[in-house]
C-alpha positions, 0 to 999 in steps of 0.5 A, a space after each residue: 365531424 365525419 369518422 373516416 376508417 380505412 385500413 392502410 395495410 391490406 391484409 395478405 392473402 397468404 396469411 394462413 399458409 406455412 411451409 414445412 422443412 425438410 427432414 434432415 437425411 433429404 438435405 445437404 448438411 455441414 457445408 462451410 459456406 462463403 461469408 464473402 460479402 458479394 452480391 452471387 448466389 454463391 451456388 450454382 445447380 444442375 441436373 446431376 450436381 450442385 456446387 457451393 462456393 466454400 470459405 477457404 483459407 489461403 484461396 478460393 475453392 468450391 464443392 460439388 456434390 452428387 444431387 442424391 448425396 444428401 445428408 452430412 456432408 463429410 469436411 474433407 470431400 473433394 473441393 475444386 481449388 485453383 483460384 488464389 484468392 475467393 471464388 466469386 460465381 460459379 455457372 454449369 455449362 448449359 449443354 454439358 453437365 459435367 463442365 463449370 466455370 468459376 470466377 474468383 477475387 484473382 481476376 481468373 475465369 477458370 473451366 472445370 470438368 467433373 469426372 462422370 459419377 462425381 468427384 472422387 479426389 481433389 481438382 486443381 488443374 483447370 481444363 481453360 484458365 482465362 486470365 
């Protein structure tokens, strides 16, 4: 009678290594965002901003934010809003900074551009809408 002992999960090289957060002024805090269950990442990142796809009632909208304003995000900053129903994906423009796409439940690709400096006030007129 032969004992035969072989390990069937091999240990990870990595089981000794642990992450640490952020501290909570270097975050984005207090952002509402979308429980739509599509298969997107729901963001979408730049050299000067990020934009997060918000749950928003009676339509779609997003957020776009400054990458240096960290911290809490204040509830009534301005949002990007025209779709009629979720927005889906969002993509910044590879050769302009200041220019996004989005694409929502209505069946809508809509362009955006993004003021120089950030967003200061609400945007519902996009710059292209293709339907």
């Amino acid at each position: 009678h032969v004992a035969m002992s072989f390990r069937v999960v091999r240990q990870s090289k990595f089981r000794h290594v642990f992450g640490k957060e952020h501290k909570r002024d270097l975050c984005y805090d207090g952002i509402r965002i979308s429980r739509n269950a599509w298969d997107s990442s729901f963001s979408s990142v730049n050299a000067k901003f990020i934009a997060v796809v918000l749950e928003a009632q009676g339509g779609g909208a997003f957020l776009v934010l400054n990458l240096e304003n960290t911290g809490r995000v204040d509830l009534n900053a301005p949002k990007v809003c025209g779709h009629t129903a979720a927005v889906l994906d969002l993509q910044f423009c590879p050769y302009n900074d200041n220019v996004i796409a989005s694409c929502g439940e209505d069946c809508n690709v809509m362009v955006w551009e993004i003021p120089e400096g950030g967003m200061t006030e609400n945007i519902s007129v996009p710059i292209v809408k293709l339907e």
